[in-house]
C-alpha positions as CSV (number, residue, x, y, z in Angstrom):
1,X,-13.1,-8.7,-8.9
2,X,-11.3,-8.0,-12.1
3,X,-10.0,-5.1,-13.6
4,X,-7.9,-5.1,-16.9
5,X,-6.9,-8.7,-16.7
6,X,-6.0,-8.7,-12.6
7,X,-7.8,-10.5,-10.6
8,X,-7.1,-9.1,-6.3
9,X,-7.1,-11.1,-3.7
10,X,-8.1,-9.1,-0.3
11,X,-5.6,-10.5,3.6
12,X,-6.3,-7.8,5.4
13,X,-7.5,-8.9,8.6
14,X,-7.6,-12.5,7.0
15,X,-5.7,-16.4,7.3
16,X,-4.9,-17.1,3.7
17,X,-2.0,-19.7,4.4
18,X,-2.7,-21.0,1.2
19,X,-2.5,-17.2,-0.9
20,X,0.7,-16.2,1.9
21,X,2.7,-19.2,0.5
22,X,2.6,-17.9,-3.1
23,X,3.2,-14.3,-2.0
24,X,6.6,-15.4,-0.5
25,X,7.5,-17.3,-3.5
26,X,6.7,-14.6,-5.7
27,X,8.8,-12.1,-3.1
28,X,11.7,-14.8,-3.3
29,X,11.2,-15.0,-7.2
30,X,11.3,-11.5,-8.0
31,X,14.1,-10.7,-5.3
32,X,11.4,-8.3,-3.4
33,X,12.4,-9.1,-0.4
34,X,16.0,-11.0,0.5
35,X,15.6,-11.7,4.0
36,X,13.1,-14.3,4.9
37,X,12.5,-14.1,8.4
38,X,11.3,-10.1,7.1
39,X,9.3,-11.4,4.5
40,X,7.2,-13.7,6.7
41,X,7.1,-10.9,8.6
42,X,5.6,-8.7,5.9
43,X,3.3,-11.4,5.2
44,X,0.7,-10.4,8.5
45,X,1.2,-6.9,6.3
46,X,-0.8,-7.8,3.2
47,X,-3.6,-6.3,1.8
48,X,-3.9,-7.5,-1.2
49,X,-2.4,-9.6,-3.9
50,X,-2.8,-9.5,-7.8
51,X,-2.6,-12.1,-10.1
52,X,-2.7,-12.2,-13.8
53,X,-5.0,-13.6,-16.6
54,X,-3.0,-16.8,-15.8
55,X,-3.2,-16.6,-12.2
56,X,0.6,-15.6,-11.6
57,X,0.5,-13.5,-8.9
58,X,1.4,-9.6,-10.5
59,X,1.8,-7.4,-7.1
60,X,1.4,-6.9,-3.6
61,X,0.6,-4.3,-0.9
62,X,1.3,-4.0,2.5
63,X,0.3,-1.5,5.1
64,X,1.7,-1.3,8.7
65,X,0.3,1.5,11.0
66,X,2.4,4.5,12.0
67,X,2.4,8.0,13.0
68,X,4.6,10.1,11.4
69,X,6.4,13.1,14.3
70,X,5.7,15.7,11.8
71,X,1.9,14.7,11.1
72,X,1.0,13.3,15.1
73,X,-1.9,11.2,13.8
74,X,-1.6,7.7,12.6
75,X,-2.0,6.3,9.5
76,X,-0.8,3.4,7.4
77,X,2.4,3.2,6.1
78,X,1.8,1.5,2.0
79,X,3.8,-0.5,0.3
80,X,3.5,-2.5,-2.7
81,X,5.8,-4.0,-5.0
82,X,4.9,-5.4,-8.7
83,X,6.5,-7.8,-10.6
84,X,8.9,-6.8,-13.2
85,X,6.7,-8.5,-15.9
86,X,4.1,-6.1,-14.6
87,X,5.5,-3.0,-14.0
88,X,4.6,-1.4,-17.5
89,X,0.6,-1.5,-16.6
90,X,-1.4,0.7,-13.9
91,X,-1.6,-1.9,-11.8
92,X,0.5,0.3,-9.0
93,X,-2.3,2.6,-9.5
94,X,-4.8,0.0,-9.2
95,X,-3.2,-1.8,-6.4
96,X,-3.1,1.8,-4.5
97,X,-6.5,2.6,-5.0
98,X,-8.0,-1.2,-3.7
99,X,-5.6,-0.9,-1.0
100,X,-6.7,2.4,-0.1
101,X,-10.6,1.3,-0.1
102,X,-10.0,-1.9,1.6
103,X,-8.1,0.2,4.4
104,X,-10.5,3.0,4.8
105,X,-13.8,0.3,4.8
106,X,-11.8,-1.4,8.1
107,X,-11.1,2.3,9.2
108,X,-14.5,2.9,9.4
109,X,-15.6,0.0,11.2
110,X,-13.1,-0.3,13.6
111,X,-14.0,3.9,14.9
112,X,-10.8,4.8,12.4
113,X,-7.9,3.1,13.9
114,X,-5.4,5.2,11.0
115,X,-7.0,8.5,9.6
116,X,-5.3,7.8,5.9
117,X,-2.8,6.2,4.4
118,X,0.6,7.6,3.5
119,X,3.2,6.9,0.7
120,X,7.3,7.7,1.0
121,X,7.7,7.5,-3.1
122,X,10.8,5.7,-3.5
123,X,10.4,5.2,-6.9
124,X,12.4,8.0,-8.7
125,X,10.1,7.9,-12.2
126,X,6.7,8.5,-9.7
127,X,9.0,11.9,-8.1
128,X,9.8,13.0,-12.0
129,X,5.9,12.0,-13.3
130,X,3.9,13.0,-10.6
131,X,5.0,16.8,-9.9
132,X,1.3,18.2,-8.9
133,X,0.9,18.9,-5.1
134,X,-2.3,17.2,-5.3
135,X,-3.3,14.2,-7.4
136,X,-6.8,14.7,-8.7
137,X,-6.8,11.0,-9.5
138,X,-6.2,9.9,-6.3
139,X,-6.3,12.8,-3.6
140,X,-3.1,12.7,-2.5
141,X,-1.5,15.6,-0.9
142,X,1.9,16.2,-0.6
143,X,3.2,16.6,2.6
144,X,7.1,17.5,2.7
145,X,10.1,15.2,2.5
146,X,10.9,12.2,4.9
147,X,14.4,11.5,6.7
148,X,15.4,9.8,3.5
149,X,14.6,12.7,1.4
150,X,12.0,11.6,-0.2
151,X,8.3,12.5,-1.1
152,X,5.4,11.8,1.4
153,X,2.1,12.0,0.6
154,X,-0.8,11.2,2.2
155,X,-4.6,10.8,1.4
156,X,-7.0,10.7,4.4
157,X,-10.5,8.9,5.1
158,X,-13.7,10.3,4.1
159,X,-15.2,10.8,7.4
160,X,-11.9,10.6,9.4
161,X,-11.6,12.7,12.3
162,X,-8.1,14.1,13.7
163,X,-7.3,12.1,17.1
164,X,-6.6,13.9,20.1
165,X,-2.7,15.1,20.8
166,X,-0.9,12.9,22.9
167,X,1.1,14.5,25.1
């Protein structure tokens, strides 16, 4: 699939050996991730990679399952990082939303392991830009603040049900 010159590349729930040794380089090239034992680590994390018209790969996102105290249901935990070379598109955006669709098509097979997915926006323009309580063009929600202070959101499954409460 392409959208505006990236072409993504779906791990989740894949062996891509070939694809996971170009993620780390581009991780170790764009100084995403310094430690390596954490970054082959990360790599059992993907979702999907983008690459560019020329087949450099763009961006990344991960997803790790959680359940936050506050929200006692679990969801995945995204990620992503894009190159610096790429940081100027919507590819973020594009990477969210693929992400988010890839995740909630194995949510729904697999009798909703994670309800949604949630974001911690550690990227201080996203806090200043993105002020709504709801985005319309993703439906995310905000949620309240993490221990680090900063935003959560969170966007659920169509069709997701709320799990029972563990006690």
């Amino acid at each position: 699939m392409t959208t505006s010159s990236f072409t993504f590349v779906e791990h989740w729930q894949k062996d891509c050996p070939d694809d996971a040794e170009a993620v780390l380089a581009f991780w170790k090239r764009e100084n995403a991730i310094n430690d390596e034992a954490s970054a082959k680590k990360r790599l059992g994390e993907i979702v999907l990679h983008a690459r560019d018209a020329t087949g450099a790969i763009a961006g990344v996102s991960t997803a790790v399952p959680i359940t936050l105290p506050r929200l006692g249901q679990p969801t995945y935990y995204f990620r992503c990082f894009v190159g610096k070379d790429w940081r100027k598109s919507r590819l973020v955006l594009q990477l969210l939303r693929r992400t988010c669709e890839t995740l909630e098509a194995f949510a729904r097979t697999h009798n909703f392991p994670c309800i949604g997915v949630i974001l911690e926006m550690e990227n201080a323009r996203f806090g200043e830009a993105l002020q709504r309580a709801w985005w319309p063009s993703t439906g995310f929600v905000f949620i309240g603040k993490s221990q680090r202070g900063l935003d959560l959101r969170v966007g659920y499954f169509r069709g997701a049900k709320l799990k029972p409460a563990k006690l």
